[in-house]
C-alpha positions in Angstrom: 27.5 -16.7 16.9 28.5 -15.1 20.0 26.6 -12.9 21.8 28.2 -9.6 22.9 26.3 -6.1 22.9 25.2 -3.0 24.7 22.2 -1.5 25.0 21.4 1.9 26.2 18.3 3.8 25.8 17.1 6.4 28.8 13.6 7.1 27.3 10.9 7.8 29.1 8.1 6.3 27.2 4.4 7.6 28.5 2.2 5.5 26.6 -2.1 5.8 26.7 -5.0 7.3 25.4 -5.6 10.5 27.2 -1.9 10.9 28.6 -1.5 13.8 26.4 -3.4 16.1 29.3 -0.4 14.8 31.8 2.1 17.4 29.3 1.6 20.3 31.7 2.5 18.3 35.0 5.3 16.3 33.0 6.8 19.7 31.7 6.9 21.3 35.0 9.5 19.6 36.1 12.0 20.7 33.6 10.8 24.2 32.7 8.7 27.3 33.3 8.8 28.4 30.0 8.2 26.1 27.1 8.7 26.8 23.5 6.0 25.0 21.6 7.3 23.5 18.7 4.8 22.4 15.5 4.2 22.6 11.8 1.6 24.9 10.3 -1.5 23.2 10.4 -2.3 20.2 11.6 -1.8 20.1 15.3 -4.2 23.1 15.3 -6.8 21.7 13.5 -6.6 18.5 15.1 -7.2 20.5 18.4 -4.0 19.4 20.2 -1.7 22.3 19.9 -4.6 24.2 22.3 -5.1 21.5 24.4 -1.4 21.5 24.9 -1.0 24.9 25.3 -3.9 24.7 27.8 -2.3 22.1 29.9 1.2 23.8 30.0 -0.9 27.1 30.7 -2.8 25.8 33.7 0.1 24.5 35.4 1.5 28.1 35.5 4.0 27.5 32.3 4.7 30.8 30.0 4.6 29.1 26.0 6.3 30.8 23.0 5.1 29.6 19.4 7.2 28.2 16.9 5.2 26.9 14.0 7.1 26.7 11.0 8.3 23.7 10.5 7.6 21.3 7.3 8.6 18.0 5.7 11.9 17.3 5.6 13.5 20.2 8.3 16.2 22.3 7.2 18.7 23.2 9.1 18.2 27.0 9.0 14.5 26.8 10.3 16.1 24.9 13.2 18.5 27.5 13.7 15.5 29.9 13.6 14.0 28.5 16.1 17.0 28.1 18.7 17.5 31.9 18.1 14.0 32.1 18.9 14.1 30.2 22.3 17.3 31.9 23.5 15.3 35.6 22.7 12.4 34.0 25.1 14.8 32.8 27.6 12.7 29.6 27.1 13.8 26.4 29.6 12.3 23.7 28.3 11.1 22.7 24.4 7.6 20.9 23.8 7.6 19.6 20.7 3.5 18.9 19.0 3.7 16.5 15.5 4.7 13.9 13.0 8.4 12.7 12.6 9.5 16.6 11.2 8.3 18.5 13.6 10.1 15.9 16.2 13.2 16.2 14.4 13.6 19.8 14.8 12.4 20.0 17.9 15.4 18.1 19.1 17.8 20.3 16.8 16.4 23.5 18.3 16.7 22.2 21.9 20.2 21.5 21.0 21.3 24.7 19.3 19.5 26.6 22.0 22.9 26.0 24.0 25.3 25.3 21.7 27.0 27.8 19.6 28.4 27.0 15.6 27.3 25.3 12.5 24.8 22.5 13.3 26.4 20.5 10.3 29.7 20.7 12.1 27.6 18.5 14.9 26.1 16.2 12.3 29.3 15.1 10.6 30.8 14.5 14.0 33.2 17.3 13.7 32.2 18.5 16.7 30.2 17.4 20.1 28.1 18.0 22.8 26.4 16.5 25.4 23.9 19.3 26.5 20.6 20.6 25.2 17.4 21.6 26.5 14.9 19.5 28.0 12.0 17.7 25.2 9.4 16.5 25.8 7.7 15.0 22.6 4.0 14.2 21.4 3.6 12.9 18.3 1.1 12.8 16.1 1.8 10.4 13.8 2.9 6.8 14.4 5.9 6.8 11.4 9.2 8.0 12.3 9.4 7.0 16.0 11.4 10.2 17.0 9.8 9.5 20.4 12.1 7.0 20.8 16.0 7.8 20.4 18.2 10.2 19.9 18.3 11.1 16.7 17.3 14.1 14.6 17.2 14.1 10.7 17.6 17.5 8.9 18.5 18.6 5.5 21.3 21.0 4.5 19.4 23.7 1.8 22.8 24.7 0.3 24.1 21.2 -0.2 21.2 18.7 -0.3 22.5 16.6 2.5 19.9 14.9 4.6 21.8 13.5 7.7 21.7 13.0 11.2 22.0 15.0 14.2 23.2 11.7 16.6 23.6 12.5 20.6 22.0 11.1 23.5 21.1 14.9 24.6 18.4 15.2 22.4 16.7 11.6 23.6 13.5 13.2 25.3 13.3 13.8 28.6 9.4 12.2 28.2 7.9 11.4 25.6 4.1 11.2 25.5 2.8 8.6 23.1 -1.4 9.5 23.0 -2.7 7.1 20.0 -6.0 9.6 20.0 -3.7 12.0 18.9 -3.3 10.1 15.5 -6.4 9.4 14.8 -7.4 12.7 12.7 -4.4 11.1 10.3 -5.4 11.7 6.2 -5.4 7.8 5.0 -2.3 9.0 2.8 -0.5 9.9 5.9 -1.1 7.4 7.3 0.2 4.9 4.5 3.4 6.8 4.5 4.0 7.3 8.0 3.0 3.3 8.9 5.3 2.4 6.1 8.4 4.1 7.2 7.6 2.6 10.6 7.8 -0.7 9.1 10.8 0.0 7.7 12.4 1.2 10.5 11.6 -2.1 12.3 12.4 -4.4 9.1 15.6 -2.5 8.3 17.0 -2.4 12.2 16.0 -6.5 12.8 18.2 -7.2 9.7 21.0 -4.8 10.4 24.4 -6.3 10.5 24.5 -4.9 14.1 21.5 -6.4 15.3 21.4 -7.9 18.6 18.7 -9.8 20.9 16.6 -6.6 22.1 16.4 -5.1 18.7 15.6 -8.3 17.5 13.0 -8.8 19.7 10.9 -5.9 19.9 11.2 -4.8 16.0 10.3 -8.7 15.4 7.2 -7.9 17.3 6.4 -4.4 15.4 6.7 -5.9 12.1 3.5 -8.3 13.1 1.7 -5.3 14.9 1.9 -3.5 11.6 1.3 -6.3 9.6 -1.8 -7.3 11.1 -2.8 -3.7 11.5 -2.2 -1.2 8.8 -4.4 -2.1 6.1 -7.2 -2.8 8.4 -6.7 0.7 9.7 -5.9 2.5 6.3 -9.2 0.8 5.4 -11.1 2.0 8.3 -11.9 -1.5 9.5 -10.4 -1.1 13.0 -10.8 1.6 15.9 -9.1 2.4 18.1 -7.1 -0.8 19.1 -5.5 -0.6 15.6 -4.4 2.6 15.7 -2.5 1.5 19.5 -1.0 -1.7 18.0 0.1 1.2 15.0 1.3 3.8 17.2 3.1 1.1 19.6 5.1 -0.2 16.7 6.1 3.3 15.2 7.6 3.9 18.9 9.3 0.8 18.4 10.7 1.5 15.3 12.3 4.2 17.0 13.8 2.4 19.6 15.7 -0.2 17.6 16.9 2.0 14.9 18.5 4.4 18.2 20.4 1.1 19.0 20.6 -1.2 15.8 20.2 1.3 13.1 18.9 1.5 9.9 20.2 0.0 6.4 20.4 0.7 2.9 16.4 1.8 2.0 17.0 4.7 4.0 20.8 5.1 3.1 19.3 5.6 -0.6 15.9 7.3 0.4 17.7 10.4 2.7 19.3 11.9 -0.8 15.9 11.2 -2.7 14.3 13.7 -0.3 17.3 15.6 0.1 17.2 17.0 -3.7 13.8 16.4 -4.3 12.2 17.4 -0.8 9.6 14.3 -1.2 7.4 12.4 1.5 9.6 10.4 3.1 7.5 7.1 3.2 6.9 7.4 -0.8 10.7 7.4 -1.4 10.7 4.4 0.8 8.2 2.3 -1.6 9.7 3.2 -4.0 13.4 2.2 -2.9 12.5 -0.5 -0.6 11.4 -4.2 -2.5 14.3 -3.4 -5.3 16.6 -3.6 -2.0 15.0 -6.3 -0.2 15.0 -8.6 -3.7 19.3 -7.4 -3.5 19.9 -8.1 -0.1 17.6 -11.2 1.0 20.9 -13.5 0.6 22.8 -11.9 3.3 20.1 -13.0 6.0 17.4 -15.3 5.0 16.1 -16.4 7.8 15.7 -13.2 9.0 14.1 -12.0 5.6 11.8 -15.6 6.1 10.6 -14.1 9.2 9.8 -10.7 7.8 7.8 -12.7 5.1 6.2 -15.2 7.4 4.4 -11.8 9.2 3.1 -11.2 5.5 1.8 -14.3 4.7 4.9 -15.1 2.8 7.1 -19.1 3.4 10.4 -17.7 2.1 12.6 -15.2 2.2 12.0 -14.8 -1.4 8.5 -13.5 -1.2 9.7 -10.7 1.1 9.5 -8.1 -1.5 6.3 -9.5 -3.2 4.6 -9.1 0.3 6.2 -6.0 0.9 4.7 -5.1 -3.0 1.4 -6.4 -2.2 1.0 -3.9 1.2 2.3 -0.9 -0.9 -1.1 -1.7 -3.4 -3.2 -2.1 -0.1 -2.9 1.0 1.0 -2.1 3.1 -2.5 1.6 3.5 -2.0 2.8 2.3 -4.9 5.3 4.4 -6.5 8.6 4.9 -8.7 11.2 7.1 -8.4 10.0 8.7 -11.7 6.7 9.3 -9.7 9.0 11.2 -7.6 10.8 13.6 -10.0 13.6 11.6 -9.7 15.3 11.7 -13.8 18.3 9.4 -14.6 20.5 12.0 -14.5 20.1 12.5 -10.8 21.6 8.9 -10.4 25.2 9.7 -9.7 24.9 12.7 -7.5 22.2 10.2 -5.4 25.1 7.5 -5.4 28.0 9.8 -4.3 26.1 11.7 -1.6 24.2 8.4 -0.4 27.8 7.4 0.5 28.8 10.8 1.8 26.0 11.1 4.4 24.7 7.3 4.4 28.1 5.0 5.0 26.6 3.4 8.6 23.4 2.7 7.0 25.4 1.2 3.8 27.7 -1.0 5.9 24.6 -2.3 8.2 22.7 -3.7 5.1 22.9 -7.3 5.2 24.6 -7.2 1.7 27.2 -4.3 1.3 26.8 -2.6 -2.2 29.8 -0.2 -3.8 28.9 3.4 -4.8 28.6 1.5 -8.6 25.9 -1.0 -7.5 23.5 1.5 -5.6 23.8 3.6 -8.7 21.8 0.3 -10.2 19.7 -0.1 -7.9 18.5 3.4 -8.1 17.9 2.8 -12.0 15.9 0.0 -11.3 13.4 1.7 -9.3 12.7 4.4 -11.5 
């Protein structure tokens, strides 16, 4: 096949132990006032909300507080927060956390100088190219926010969970400290590392692929096969948790350019109506798909398994099955809360809000056929 592609990606990855204390001569250079942006807990616990408060503090940058952010971000807290920003005349927007916290960061910086409905932005009714300068730490290595341009938030009135898409919301630096992950709960961590390895599986067999993406997400998928269960398991310091945290970034990276496929086309409305952890509506979506979709690309789906310990691309999903017991992941959608009766509204809207991510699967399903495969992984 013939090779034709772009690739485009201005992040500025800062990657190291330690290089979370460079956030306050980093964020100088876009702001003098930054509006902190974390969830409710664990960035202060952890310690690293203060230390980088501290370091924006020292540096002579004014911070405003913005904690209330949780799984899943609605829209409305993001719009609470840009209201909060413009009332502090805030500049730039520092953003402390996992994949959530990220997310609406990015929607905040954008709303802070745009005016309308957000969700007219994320259906592409309207556009922008402006927010506020980010810069991003996070503290888990799952969603790879860090690493593109893309901010996932859910709709409270209509259960949409979709994507705010724009190249003004890529960070202006993103600070990538893998002792900031560390302090992880082991079930964080198994959901987080999971949805980074889906991320990387999902954009390496994406029907618009290409050589980078191929590359690099290639290269995740063995960092985090050779490395999450030994970390889950506490067998491995702190080189684990870099090879982890290296291949969530990753993740994030390939999905800005190759994006994502059907286990996350089907997982957005799970969490949508349900608000459940992200990662756990991945196992419990993602081997049903993989056994549906191996045919469109086995070789690719050989080399997934190969990184597994798998010959074939038919023990993809069986090695994908066997990591889910390793580190206690397994689940149903039953598990979930998810009732037969929710199948048709998950079809329909995974459709609405999910048609790139159903046409990049390597086999393209009708509204009918993920219906099934939703039954089947209840």
């Amino acid at each position: 096949m013939e090779n034709k592609f772009q690739y485009y990606l201005p992040v500025n990855i800062i990657f190291g132990s330690g290089k979370i204390n460079s956030v306050g001569d980093i964020s100088r250079t876009y702001g003098s006032k930054a509006l902190i942006v974390t969830g409710g807990n664990s960035a202060k616990k952890s310690g690293v909300y203060d230390c980088v408060k501290n370091c924006l503090v020292s540096v002579g940058i004014d911070t405003v507080l913005f904690d209330k952010v949780t799984q899943n971000p609605l829209t409305t807290t993001a719009v609470e927060g840009a209201a909060m920003a413009k009332e502090h005349n805030c500049n730039v927007v520092v953003a402390v956390g996992g994949g959530s916290v990220m997310d609406c960061a990015k929607a905040i910086a954008f709303l802070a100088i745009n005016d309308g409905d957000i969700n007219d932005y994320i259906f592409n009714i309207r556009n922008s190219d402006k927010a506020l300068p980010l810069i991003l730490i996070p503290t888990t290595c799952g969603t790879g926010s860090e690493g593109n341009g893309f901010a996932v938030l859910t709709n409270p009135e209509t259960g949409d969970k979709k994507s705010l898409r724009c190249n003004a919301i890529i960070a202006k630096a993103s600070i990538i400290d893998p002792e900031c992950m560390m302090t992880m709960p082991k079930n964080v961590l198994a959901s987080v590392g999971f949805d980074a390895l889906c991320h990387n599986i999902e954009a390496y067999t994406s029907m618009i692929a290409q050589p980078f993406t191929d590359a690099l997400s290639l290269y995740a998928i063995s960092l985090i096969a050779n490395n999450l269960t030994d970390v889950y398991n506490g067998k491995i310091e702190k080189s684990g948790w870099e090879k982890l945290t290296l291949a969530s970034t990753i993740g994030g990276m390939v999905i800005n350019t190759a994006g994502v496929t059907l286990a996350h086309g089907m997982e957005h409305p799970v969490s949508g109506l349900r608000n459940i952890v992200h990662g756990q509506g991945l196992a419990a979506l993602t081997p049903a798909i993989i056994e549906a979709s191996y045919k469109g690309n086995e070789n690719k789906f050989k080399n997934i398994a190969k990184c597994f310990g798998g010959t074939c691309a038919e023990d993809c999903a069986k090695v994908i099955r066997n990591l889910l017991c390793e580190i206690d992941l397994t689940r149903t959608l039953s598990d979930l809360g998810i009732k037969e009766n929710d199948i048709p509204w998950l079809a329909e809207n995974c459709i609405k809000v999910s048609a790139a991510s159903v046409k990049n699967n390597p086999v393209v399903f009708t509204q009918g056929e993920i219906a099934e495969l939703y039954g089947r992984c209840l």
